[in-house]
mmCIF file of the N, C-alpha and C atoms, coordinates in Angstrom:
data_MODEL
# 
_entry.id   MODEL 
# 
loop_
_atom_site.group_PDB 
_atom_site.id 
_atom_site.type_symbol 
_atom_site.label_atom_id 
_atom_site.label_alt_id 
_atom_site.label_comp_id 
_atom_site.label_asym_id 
_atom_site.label_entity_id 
_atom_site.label_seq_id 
_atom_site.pdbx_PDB_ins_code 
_atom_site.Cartn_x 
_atom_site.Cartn_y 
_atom_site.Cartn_z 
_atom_site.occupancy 
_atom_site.B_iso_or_equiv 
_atom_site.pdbx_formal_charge 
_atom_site.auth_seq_id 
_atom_site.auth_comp_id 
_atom_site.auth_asym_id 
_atom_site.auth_atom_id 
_atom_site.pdbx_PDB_model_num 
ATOM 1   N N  . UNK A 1 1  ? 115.801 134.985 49.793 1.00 0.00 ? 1  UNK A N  1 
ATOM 2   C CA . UNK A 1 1  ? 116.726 135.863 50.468 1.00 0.00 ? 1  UNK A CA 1 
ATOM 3   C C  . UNK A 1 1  ? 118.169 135.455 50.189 1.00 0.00 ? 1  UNK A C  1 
ATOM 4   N N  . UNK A 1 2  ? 118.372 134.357 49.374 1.00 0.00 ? 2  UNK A N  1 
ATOM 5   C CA . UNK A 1 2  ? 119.844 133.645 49.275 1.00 0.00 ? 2  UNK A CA 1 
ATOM 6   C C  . UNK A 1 2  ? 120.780 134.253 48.441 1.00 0.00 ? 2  UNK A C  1 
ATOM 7   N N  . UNK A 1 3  ? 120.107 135.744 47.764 1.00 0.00 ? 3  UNK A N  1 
ATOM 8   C CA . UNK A 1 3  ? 120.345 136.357 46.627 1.00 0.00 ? 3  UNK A CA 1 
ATOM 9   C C  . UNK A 1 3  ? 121.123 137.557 47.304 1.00 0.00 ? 3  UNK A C  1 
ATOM 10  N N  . UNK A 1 4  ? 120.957 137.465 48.648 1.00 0.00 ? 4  UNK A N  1 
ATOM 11  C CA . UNK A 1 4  ? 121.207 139.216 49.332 1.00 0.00 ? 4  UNK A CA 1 
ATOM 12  C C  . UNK A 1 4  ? 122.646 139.290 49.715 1.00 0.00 ? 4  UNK A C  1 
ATOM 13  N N  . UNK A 1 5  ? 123.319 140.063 48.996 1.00 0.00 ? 5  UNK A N  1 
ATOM 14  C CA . UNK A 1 5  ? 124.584 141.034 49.375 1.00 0.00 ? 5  UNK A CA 1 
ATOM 15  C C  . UNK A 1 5  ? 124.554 141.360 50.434 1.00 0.00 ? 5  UNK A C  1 
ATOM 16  N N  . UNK A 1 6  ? 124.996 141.288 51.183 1.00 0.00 ? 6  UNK A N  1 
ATOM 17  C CA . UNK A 1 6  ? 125.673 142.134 52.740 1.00 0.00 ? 6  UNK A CA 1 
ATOM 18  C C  . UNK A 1 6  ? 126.612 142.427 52.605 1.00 0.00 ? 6  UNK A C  1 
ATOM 19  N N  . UNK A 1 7  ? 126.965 143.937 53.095 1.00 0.00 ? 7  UNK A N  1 
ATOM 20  C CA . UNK A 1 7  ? 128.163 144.521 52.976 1.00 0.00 ? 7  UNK A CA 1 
ATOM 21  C C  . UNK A 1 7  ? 129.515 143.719 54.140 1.00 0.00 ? 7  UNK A C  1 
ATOM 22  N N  . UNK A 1 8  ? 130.720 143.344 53.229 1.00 0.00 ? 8  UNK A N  1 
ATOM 23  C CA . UNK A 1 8  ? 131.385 142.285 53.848 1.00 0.00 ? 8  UNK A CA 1 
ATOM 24  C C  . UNK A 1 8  ? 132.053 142.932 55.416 1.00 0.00 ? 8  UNK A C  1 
ATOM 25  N N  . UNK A 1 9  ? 131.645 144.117 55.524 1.00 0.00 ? 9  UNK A N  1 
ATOM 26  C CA . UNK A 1 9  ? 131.849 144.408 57.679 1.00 0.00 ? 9  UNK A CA 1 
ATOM 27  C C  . UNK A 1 9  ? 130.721 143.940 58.207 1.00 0.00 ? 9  UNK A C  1 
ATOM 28  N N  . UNK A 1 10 ? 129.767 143.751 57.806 1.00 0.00 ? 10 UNK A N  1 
ATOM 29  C CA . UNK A 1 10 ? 128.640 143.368 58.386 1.00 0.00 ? 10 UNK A CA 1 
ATOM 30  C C  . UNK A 1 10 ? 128.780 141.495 58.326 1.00 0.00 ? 10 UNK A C  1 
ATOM 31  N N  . UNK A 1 11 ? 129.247 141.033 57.197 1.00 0.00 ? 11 UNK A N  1 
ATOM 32  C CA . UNK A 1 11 ? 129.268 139.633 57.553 1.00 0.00 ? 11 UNK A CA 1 
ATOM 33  C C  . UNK A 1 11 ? 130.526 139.412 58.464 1.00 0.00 ? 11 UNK A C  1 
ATOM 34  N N  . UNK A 1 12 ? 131.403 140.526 58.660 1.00 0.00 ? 12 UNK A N  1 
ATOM 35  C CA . UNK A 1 12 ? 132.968 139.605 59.370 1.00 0.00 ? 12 UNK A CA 1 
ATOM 36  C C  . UNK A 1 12 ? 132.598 140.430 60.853 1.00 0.00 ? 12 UNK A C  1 
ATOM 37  N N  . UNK A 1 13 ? 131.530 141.130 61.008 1.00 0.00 ? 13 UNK A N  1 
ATOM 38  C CA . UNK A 1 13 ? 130.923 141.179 62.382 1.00 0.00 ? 13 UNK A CA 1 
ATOM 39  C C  . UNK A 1 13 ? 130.245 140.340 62.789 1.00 0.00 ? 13 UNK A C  1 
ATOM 40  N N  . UNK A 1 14 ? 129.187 139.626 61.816 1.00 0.00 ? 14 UNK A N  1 
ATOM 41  C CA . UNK A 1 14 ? 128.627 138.192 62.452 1.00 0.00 ? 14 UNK A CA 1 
ATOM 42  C C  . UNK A 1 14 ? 129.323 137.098 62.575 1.00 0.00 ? 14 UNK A C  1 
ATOM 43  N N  . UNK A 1 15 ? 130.596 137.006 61.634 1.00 0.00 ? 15 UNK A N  1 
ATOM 44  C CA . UNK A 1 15 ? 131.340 135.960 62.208 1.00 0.00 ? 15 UNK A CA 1 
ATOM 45  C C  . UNK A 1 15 ? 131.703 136.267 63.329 1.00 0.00 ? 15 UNK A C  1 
ATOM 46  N N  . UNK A 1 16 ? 132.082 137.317 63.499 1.00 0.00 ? 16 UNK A N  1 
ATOM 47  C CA . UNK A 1 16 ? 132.577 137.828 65.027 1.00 0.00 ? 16 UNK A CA 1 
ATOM 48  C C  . UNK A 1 16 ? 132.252 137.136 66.027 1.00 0.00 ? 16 UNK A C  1 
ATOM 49  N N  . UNK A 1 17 ? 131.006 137.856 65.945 1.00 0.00 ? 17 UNK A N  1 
ATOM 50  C CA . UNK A 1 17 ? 129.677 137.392 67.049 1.00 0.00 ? 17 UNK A CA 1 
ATOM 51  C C  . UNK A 1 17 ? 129.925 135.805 67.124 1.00 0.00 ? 17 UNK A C  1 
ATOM 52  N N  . UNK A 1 18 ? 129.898 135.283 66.362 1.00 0.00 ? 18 UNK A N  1 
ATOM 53  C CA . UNK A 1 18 ? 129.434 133.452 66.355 1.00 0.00 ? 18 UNK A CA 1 
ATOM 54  C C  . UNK A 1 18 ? 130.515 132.851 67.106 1.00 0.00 ? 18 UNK A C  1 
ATOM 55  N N  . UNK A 1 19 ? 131.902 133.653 66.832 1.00 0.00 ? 19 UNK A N  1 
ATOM 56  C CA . UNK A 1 19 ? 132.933 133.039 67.624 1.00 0.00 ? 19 UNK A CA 1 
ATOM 57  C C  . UNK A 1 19 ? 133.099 133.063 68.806 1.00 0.00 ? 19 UNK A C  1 
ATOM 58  N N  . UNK A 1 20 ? 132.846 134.233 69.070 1.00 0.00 ? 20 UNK A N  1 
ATOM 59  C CA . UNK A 1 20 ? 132.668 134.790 70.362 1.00 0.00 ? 20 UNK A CA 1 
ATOM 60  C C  . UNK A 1 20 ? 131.322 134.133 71.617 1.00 0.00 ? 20 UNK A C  1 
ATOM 61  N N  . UNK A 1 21 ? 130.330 133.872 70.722 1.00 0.00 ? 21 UNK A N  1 
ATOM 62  C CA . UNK A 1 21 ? 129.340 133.062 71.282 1.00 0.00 ? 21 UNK A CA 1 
ATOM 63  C C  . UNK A 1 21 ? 129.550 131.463 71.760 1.00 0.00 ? 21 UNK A C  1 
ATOM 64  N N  . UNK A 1 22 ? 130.406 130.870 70.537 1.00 0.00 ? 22 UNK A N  1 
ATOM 65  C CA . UNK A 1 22 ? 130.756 129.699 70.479 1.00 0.00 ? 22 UNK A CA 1 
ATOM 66  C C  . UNK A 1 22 ? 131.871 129.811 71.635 1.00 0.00 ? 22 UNK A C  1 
ATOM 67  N N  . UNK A 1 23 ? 132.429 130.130 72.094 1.00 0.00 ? 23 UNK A N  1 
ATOM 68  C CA . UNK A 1 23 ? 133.831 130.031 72.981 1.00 0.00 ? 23 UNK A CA 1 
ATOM 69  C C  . UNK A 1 23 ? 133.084 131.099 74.392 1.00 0.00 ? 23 UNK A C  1 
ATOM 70  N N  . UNK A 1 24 ? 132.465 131.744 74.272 1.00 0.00 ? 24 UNK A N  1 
ATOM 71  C CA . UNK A 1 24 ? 131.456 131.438 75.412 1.00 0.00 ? 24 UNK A CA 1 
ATOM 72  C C  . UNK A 1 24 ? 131.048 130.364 76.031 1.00 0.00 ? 24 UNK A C  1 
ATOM 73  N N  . UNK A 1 25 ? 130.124 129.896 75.613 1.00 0.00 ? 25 UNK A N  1 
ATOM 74  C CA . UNK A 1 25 ? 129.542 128.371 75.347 1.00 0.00 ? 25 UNK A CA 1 
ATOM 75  C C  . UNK A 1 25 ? 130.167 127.543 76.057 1.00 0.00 ? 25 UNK A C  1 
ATOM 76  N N  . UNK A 1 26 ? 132.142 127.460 75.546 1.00 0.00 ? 26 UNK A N  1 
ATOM 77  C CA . UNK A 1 26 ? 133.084 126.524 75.803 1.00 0.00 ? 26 UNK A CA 1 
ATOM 78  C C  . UNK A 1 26 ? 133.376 126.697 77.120 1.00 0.00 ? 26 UNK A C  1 
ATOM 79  N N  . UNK A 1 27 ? 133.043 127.944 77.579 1.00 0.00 ? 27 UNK A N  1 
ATOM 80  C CA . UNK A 1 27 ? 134.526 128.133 78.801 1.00 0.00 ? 27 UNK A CA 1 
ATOM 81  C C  . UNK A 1 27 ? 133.237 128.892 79.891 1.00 0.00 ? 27 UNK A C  1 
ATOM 82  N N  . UNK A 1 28 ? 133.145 128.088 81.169 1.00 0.00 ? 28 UNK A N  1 
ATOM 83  C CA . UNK A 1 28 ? 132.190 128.029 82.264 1.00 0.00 ? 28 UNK A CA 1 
ATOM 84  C C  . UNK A 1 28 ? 132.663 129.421 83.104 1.00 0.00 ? 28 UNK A C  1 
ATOM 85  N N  . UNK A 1 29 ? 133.671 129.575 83.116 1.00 0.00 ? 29 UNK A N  1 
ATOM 86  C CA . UNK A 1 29 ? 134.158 130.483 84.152 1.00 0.00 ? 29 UNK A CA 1 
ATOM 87  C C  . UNK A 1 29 ? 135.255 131.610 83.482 1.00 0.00 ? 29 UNK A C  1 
ATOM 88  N N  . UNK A 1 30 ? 135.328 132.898 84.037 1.00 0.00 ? 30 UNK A N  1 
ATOM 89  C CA . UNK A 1 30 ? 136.190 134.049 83.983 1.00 0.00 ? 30 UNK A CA 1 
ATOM 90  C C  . UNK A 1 30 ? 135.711 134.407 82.528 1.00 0.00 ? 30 UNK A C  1 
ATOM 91  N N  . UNK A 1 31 ? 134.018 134.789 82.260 1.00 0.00 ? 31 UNK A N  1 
ATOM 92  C CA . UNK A 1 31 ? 133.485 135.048 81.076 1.00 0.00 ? 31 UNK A CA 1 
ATOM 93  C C  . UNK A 1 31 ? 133.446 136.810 80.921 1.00 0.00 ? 31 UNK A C  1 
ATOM 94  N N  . UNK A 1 32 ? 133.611 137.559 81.535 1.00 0.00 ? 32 UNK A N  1 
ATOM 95  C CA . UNK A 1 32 ? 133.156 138.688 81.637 1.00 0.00 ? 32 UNK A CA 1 
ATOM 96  C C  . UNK A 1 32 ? 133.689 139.674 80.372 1.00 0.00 ? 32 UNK A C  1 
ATOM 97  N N  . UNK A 1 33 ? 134.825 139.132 79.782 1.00 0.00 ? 33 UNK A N  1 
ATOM 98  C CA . UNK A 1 33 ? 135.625 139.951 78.901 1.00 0.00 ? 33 UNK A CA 1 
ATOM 99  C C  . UNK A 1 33 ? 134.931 139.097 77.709 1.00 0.00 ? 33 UNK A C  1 
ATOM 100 N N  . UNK A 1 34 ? 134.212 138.019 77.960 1.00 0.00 ? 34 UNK A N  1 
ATOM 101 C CA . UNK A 1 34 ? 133.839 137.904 76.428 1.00 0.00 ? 34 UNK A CA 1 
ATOM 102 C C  . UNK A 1 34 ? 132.154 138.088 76.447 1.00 0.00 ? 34 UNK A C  1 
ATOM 103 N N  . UNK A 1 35 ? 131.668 138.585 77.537 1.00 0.00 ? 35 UNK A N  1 
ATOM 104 C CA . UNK A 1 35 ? 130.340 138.784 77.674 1.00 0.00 ? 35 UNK A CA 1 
ATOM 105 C C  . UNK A 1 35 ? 130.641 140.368 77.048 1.00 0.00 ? 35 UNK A C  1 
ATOM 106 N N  . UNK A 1 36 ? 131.388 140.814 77.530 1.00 0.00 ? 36 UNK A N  1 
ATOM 107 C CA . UNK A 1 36 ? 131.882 142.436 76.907 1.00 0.00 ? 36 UNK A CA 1 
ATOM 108 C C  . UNK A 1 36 ? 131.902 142.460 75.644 1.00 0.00 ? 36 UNK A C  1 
ATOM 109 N N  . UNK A 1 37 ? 132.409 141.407 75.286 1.00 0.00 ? 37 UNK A N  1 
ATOM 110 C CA . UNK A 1 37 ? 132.617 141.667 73.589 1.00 0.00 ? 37 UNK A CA 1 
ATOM 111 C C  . UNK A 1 37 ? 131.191 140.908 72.595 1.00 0.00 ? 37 UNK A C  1 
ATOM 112 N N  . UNK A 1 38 ? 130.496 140.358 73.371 1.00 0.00 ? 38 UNK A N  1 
ATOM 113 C CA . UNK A 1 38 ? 129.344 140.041 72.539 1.00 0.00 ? 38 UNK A CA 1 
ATOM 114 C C  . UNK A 1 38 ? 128.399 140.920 72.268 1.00 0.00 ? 38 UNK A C  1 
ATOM 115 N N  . UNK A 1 39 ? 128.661 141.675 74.055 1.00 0.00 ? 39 UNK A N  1 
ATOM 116 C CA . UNK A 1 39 ? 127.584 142.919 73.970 1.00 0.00 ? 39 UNK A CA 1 
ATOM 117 C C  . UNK A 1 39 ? 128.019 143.717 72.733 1.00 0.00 ? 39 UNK A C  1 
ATOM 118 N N  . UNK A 1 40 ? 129.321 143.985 72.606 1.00 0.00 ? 40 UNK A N  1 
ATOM 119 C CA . UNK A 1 40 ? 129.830 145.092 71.693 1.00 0.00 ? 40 UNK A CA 1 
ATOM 120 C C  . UNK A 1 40 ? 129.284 144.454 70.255 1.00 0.00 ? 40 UNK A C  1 
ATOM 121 N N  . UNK A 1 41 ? 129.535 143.596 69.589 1.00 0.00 ? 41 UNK A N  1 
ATOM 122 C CA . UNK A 1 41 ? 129.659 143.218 68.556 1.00 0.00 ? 41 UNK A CA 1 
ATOM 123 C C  . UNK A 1 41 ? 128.052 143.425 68.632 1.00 0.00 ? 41 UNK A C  1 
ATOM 124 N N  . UNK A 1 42 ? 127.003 143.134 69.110 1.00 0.00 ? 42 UNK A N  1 
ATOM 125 C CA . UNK A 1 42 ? 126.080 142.780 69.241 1.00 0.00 ? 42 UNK A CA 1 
ATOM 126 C C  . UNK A 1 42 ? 125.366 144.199 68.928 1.00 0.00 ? 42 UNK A C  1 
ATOM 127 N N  . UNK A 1 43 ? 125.622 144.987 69.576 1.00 0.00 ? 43 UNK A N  1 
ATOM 128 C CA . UNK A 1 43 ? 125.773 146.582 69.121 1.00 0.00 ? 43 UNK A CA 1 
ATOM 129 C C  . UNK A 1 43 ? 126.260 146.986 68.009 1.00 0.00 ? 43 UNK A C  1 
ATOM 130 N N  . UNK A 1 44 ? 127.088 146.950 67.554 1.00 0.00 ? 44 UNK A N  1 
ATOM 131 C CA . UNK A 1 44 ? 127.217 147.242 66.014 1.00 0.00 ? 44 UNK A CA 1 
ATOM 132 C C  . UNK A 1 44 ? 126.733 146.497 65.141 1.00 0.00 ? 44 UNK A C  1 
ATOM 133 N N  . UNK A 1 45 ? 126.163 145.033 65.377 1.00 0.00 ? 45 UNK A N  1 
ATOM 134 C CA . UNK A 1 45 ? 125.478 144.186 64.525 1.00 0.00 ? 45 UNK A CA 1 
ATOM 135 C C  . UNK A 1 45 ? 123.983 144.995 64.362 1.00 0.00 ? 45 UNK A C  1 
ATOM 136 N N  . UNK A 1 46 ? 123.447 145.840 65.866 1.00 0.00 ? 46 UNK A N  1 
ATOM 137 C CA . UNK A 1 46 ? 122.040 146.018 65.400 1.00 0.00 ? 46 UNK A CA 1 
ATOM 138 C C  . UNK A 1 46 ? 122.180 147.371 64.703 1.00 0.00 ? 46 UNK A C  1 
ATOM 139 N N  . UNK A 1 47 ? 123.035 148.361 65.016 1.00 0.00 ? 47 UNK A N  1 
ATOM 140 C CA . UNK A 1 47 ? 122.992 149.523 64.436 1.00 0.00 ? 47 UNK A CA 1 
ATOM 141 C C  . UNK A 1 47 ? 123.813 150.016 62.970 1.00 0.00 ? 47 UNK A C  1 
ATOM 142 N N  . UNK A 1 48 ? 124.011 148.851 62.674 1.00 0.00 ? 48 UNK A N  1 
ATOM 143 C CA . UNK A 1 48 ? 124.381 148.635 60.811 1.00 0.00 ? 48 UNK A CA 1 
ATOM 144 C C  . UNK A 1 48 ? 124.028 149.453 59.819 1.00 0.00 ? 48 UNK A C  1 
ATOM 145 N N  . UNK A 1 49 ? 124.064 149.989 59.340 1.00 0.00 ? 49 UNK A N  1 
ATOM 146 C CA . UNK A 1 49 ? 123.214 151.071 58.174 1.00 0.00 ? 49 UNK A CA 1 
ATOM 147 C C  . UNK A 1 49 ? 122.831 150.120 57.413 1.00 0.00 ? 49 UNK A C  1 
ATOM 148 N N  . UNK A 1 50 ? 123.254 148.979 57.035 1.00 0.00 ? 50 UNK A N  1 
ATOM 149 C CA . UNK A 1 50 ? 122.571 148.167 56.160 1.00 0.00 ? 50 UNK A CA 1 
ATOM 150 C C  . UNK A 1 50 ? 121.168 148.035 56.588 1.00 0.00 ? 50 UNK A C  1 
ATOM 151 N N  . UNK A 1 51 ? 120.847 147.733 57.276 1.00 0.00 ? 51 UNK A N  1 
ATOM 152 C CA . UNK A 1 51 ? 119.553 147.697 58.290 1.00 0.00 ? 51 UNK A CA 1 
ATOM 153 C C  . UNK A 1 51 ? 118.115 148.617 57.790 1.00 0.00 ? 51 UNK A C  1 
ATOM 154 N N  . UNK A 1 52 ? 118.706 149.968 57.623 1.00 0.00 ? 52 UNK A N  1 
ATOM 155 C CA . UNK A 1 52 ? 118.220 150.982 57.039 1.00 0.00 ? 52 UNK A CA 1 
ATOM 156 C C  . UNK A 1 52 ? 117.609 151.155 55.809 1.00 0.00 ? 52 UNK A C  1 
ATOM 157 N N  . UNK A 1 53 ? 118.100 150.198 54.899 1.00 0.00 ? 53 UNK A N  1 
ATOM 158 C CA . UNK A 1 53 ? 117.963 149.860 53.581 1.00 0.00 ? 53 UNK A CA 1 
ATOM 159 C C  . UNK A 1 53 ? 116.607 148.975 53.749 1.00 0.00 ? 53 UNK A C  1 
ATOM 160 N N  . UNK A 1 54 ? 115.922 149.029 52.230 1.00 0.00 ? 54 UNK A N  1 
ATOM 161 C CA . UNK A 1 54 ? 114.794 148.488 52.251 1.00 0.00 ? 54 UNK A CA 1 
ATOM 162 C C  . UNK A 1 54 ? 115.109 146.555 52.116 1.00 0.00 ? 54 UNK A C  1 
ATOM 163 N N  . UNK A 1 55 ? 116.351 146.443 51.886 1.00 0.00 ? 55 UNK A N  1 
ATOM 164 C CA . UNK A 1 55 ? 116.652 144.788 52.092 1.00 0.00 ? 55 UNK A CA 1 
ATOM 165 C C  . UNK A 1 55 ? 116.660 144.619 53.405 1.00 0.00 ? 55 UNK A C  1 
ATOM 166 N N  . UNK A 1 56 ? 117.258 145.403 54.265 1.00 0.00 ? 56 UNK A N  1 
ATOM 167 C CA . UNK A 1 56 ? 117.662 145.143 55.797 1.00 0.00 ? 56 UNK A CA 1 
ATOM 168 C C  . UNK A 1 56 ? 116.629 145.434 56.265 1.00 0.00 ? 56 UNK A C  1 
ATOM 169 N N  . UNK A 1 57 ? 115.617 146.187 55.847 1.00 0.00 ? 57 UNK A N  1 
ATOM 170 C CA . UNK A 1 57 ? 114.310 145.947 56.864 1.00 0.00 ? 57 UNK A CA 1 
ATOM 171 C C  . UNK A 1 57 ? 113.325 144.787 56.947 1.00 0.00 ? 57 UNK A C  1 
ATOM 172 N N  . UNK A 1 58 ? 113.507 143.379 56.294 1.00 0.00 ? 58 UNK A N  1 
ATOM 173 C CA . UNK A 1 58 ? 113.118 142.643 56.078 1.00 0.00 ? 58 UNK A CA 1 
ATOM 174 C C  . UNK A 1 58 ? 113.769 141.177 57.441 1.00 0.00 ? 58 UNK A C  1 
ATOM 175 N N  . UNK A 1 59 ? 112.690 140.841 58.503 1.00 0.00 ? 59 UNK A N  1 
ATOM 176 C CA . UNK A 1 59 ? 113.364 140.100 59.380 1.00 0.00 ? 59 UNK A CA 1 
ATOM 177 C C  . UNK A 1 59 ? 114.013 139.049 58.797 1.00 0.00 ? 59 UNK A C  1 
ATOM 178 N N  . UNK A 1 60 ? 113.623 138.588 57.658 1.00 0.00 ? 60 UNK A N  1 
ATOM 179 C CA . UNK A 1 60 ? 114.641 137.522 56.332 1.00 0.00 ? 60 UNK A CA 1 
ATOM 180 C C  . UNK A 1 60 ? 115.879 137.943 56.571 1.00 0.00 ? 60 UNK A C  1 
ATOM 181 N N  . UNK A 1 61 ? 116.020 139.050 56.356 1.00 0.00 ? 61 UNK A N  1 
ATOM 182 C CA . UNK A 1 61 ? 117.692 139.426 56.235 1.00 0.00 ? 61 UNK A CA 1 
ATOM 183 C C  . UNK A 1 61 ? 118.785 138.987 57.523 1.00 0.00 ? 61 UNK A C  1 
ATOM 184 N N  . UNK A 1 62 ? 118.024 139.319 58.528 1.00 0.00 ? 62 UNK A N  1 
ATOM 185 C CA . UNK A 1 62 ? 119.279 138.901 60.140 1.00 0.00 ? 62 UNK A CA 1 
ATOM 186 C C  . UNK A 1 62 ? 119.310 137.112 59.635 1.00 0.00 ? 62 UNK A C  1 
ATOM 187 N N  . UNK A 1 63 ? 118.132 136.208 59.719 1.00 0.00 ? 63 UNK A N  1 
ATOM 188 C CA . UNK A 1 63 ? 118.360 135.097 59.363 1.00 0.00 ? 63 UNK A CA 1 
ATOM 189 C C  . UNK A 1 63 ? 119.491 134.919 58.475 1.00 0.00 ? 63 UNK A C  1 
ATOM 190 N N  . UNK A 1 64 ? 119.289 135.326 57.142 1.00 0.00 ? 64 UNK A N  1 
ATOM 191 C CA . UNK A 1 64 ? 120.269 135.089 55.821 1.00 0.00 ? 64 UNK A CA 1 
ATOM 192 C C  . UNK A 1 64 ? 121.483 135.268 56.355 1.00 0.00 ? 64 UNK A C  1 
ATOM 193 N N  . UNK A 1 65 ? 121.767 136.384 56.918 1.00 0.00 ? 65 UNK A N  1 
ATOM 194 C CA . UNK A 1 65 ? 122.983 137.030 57.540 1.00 0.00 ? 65 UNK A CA 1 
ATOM 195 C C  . UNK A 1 65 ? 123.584 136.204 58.348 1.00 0.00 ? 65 UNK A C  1 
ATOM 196 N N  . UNK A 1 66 ? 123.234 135.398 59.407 1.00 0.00 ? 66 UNK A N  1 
ATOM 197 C CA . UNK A 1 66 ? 123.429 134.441 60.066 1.00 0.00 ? 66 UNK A CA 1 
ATOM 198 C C  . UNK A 1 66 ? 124.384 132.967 59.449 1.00 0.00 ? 66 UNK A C  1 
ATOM 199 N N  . UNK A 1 67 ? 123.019 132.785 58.220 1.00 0.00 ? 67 UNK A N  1 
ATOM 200 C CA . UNK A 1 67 ? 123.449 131.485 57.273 1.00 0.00 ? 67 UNK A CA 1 
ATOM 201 C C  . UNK A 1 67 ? 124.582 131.911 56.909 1.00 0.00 ? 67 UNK A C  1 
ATOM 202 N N  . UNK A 1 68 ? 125.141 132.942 56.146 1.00 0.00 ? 68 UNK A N  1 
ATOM 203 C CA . UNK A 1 68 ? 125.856 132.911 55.347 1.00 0.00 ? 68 UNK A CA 1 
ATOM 204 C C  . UNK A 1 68 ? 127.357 133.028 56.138 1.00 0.00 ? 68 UNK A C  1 
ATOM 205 N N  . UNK A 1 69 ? 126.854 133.704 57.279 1.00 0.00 ? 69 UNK A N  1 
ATOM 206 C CA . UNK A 1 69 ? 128.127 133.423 58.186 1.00 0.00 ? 69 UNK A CA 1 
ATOM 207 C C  . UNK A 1 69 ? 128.374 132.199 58.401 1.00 0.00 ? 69 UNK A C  1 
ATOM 208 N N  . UNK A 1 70 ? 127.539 131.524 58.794 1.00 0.00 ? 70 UNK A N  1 
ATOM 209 C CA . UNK A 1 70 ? 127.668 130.556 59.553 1.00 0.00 ? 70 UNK A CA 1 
ATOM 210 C C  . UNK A 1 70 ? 128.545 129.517 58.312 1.00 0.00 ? 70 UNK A C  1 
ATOM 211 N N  . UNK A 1 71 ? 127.763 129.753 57.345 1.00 0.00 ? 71 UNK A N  1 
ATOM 212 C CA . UNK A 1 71 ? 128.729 128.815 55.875 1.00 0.00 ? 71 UNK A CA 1 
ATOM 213 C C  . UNK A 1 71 ? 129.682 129.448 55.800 1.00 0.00 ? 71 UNK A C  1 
ATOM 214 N N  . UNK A 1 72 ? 130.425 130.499 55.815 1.00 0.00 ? 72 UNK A N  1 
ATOM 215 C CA . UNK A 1 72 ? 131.449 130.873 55.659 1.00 0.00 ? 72 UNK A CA 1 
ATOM 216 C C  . UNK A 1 72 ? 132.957 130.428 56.445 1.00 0.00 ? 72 UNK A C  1 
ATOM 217 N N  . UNK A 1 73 ? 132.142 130.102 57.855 1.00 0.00 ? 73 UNK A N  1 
ATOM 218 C CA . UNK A 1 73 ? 133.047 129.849 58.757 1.00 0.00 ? 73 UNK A CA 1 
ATOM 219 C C  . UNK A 1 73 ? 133.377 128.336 58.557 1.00 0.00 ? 73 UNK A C  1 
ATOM 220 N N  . UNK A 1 74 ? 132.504 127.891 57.920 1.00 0.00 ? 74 UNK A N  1 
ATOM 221 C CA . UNK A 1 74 ? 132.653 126.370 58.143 1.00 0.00 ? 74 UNK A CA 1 
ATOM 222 C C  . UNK A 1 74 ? 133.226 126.256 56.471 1.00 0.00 ? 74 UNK A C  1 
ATOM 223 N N  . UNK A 1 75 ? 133.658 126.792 55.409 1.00 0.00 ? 75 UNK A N  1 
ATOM 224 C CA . UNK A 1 75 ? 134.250 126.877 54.699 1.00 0.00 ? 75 UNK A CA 1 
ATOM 225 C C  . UNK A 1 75 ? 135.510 126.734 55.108 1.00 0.00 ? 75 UNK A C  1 
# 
């Protein structure tokens, strides 16, 4: 799966997500505006048209999608 293209709104939405999760995580109290925005991101992460595609129907792909964020950020 290390081979798979994702269209680059779909990876700078999972970075999204990760940041947003991560600084969740950080901060115990007055979360509600970033519980808002996980939901959101979280929502356009599942309803992607990439998804639709015979690569994105493969549960491999959310994983990969993940990795490659996740290396990206730490780039």
């Amino acid at each position: 799966m290390a081979h798979t293209t994702f269209p680059p709104d779909l990876i700078e939405t999972q970075r999204d997500w990760i940041r947003t999760y991560e600084a969740l995580a950080r901060r115990p109290l007055h979360t509600a505006a970033l519980r808002r925005r996980l939901q959101e991101l979280s929502s356009r992460l599942a309803s992607h048209p990439f998804w639709d595609t015979g690569v994105g129907r493969s549960p491999a792909a959310r994983v990969e999608l993940r990795r490659q964020a996740r290396a990206e950020e730490g780039a």
